[in-house]
N, C-alpha and C positions, 0 to 999 in steps of 0.2 A: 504494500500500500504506500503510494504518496504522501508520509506522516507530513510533511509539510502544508500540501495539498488541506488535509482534514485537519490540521492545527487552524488554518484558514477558516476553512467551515466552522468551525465548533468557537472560532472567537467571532465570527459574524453572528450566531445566533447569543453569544452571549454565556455558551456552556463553560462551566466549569476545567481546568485545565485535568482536574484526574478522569475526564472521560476517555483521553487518550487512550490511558493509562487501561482503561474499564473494558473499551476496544481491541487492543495489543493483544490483552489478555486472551480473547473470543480467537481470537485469528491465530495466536500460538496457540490453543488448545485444538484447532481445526476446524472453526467455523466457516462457512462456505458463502454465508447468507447474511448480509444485517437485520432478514427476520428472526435472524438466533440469537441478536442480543439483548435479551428480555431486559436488563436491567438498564436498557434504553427504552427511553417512552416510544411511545409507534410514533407519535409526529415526529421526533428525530431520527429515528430507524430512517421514514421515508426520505426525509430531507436529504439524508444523507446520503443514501441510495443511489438520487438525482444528481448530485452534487461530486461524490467523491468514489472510484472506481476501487472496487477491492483487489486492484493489483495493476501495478506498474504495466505486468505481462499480458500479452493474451497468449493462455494456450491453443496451437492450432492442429495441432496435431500427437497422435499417442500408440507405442508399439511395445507388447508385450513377448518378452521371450519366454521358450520353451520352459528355461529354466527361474522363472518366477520376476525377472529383473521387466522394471518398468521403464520405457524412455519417454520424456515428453519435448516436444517441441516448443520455443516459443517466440513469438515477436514482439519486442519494444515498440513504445508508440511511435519511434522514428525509424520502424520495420527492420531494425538489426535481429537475425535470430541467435536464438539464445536456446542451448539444452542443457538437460539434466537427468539424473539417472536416480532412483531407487532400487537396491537391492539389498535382495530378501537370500537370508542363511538359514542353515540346519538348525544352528544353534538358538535363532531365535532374534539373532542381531536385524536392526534392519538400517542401511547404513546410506546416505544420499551423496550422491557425487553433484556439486553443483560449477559453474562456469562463474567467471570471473570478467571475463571480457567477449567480445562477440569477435569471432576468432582467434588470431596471434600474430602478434608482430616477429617473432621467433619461429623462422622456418626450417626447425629440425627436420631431419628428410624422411625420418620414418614414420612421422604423424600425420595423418589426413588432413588434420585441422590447416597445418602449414602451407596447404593448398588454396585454400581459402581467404579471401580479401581482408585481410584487417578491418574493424569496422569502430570499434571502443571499450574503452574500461568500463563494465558497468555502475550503474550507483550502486549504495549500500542498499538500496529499497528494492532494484532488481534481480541482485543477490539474497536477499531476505525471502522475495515472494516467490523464487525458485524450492527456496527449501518450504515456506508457509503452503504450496500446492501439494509437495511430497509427503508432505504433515496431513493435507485432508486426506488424503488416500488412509494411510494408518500412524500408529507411532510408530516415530523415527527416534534413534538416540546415537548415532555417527556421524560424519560428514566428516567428508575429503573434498579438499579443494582441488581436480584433478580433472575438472571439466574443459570449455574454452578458453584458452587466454594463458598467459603468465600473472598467478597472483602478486607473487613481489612486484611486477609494475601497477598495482594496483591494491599496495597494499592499506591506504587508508581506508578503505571502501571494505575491503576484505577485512578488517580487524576490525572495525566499526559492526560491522556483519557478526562477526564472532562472537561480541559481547552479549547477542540477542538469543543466540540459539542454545546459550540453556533454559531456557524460557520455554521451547518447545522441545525438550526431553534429552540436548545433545548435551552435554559437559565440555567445557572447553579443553579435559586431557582425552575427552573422543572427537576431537575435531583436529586435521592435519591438513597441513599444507607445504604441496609440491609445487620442487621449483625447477628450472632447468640448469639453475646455477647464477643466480642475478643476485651475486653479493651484497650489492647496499640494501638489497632486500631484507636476504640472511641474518644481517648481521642489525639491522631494526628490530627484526622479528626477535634475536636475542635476548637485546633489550626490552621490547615493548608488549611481546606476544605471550606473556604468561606460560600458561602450561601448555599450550598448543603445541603440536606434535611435528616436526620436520621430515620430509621426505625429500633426495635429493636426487633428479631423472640424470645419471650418470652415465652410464651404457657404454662407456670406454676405458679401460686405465689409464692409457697415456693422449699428450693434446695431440698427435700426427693423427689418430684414429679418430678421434672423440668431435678434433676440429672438422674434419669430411659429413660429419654425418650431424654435427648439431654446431652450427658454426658461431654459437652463443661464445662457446671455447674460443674465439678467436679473443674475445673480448674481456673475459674473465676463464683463464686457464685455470688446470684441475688444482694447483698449488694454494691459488690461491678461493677456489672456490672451499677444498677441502679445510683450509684453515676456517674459514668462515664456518665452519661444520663443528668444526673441532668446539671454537669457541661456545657455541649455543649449546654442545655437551656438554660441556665443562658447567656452562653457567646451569642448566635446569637437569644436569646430571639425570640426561635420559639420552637415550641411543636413537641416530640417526637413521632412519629408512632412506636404504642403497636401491633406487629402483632401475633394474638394466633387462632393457628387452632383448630378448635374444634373436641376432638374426644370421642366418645362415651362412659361412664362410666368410663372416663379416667381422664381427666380435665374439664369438662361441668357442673359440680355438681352445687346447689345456695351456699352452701359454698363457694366455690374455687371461687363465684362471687365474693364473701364479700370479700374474701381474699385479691382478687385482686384488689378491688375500696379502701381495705386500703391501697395496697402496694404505690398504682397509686398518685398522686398530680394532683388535677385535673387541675392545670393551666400550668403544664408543659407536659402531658400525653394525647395523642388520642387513643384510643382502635380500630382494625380494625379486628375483631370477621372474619375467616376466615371457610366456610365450607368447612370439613376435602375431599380431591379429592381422588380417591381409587387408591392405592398402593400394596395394597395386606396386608399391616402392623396392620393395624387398621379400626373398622367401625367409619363413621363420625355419629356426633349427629345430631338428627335429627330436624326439622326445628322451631319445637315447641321450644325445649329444648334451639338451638340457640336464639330465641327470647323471651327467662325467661333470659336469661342469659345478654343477652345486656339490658332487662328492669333492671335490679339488679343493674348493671354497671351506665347507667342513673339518675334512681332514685337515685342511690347516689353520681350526679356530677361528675361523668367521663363519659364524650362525648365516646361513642362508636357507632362505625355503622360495617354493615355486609358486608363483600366483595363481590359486583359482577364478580362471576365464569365466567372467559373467558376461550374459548380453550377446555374446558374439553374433548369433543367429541374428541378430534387429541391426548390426552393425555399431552395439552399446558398450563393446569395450576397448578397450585402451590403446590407444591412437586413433581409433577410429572416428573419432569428429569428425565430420565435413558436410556441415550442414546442407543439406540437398539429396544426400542419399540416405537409402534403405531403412526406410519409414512403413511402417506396415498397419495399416487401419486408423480410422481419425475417429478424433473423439467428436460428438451431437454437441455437447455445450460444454463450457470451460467453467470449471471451477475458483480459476484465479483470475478472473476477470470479468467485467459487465459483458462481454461480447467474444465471438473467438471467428477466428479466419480460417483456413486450407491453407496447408505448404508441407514440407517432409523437411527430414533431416536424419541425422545420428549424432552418438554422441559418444566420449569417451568416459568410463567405469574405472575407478578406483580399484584396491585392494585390501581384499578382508584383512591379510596381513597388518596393514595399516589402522586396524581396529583393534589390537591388541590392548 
């Protein structure tokens, strides 16, 4: 919701400033309707109705995979699309991947998103109403920042966001946020980011490798990305998520394992070995190959495990953004907004790992 927007409204009619507050509440618990919020008279319910949209977004489109994960599509009112993901575990977790900016200005080559036009950072209110839609479906208590965009370039927006989602069931030590390596990011986040969770999209040991395939490395090299790592361990004495996709004859090698179980510390570092999702970019290694590669990692005292792939089938895991494909049935009416449109998309899906 446009809290701005309804601050507006609610001193034009003269209301009280804990209405906000009375509102917020309805909308993190998963209300869908301002006829749910009883403890609003019906003449402000309507006025209100008229006046203020209950979401930044419209959702315009919705694809459910085989295996229980949700995608939704959406457009800003200045028609940038924006996705997001809910998924659902054995265990009971249910965990939201939301976007940060509507594409990427960082064209790592094995992400779909990087294909995609740059369009902007979003606000904190577009970011909030991504998760407030995942919320009316069921309770959520995760979030991974792992959607579109680079959140360090966006991270007032993104922390300002943070502070609201324990309000809808997430705790700010189950909420993470990946970076590609955008140090002055990092090393804010150190400082200002609480107990929030660091994941760091690595997928090379050394920069000859690392710079071909995510050319962020030209600009902030692993030296100095990985001090930046270090430091955030040291300060909230919690261990970093190492996320490296695996792609075939690329970085999968048993060297490039070594490499990386020296770069790594293993008291400060989690490896979270990712199979490569198809893009069109690259083939992924194959499953053997992944699991040489995590025994290598192991054997030599770095805790690595494999991602379990959600979404794939709807094109909802990781790398797979690129809004415009593989979209599969639309939703009648949106739930996070007065009105909804037609359009398709994908998106990319975090890692359970990351909910630890």
């Amino acid at each position: 919701m446009d809290r701005k927007l309804l601050s507006s409204a609610l001193d034009a009619q003269n209301e009280p400033a804990y209405r906000a507050d009375q509102i917020w509440a309805w909308l993190a618990g998963g209300a869908s309707s301002w006829d749910e919020m009883t403890n609003l008279s019906k003449e402000l319910r309507q006025s209100l109705s008229k006046a203020v949209p209950l979401s930044t977004l419209h959702a315009t489109d919705e694809a459910k995979s085989k295996d229980g994960t949700v995608k939704v599509l959406f457009n800003t009112d200045d028609g940038r699309p924006v996705e997001a993901v809910l998924m659902r575990y054995g265990d009971g977790r249910r965990s939201i991947c939301v976007s940060s900016q509507s594409g990427c200005p960082l064209t790592c080559t094995f992400c779909a998103t990087g294909t995609m036009k740059f369009g902007r950072n979003l606000t904190t209110d577009e970011i909030l109403d991504q998760a407030l839609h995942l919320r009316r479906i069921e309770d959520i208590d995760h979030c991974v920042f792992m959607g579109m965009g680079e959140p360090m370039m966006n991270l007032d927006n993104v922390l300002e966001a943070c502070e609201r989602l324990p309000d809808l069931g997430i705790s700010t030590r189950h909420t993470a946020i990946s970076t590609v390596g955008w140090v002055p990011g990092i090393r804010r986040l150190t400082q200002e980011g609480g107990q929030i969770r660091l994941a760091l999209s690595l997928h090379a040991p050394n920069d000859a490798l690392r710079s071909k395939i995510m050319p962020i490395n030209d600009k902030h090299p692993i030296a100095e990305v990985m001090d930046a790592c270090d430091e955030y361990a040291a300060k909230h004495r919690r261990k970093v998520f190492i996320e490296y996709v695996m792609l075939k004859g690329v970085n999968d090698s048993p060297e490039l394992a070594i490499e990386l179980a020296e770069l790594l510390n293993s008291k400060t570092y989690k490896v979270n070995l990712i199979p490569y999702n198809p893009t069109g970019s690259y083939d992924g290694s194959d499953k053997d190959t992944i699991e040489n590669f995590s025994a290598i990692l192991n054997g030599k005292g770095v805790t690595a495990t494999v991602r379990l792939t959600r979404g794939q089938d709807i094109a909802a895991a990781c790398g797979q953004l690129a809004a415009g494909k593989s979209m599969s049935g639309s939703i009648s009416e949106s739930t996070s907004g007065e009105s909804s449109s037609e359009a398709s998309g994908s998106t990319d899906s975090g890692s359970d790992s990351l909910s630890d």
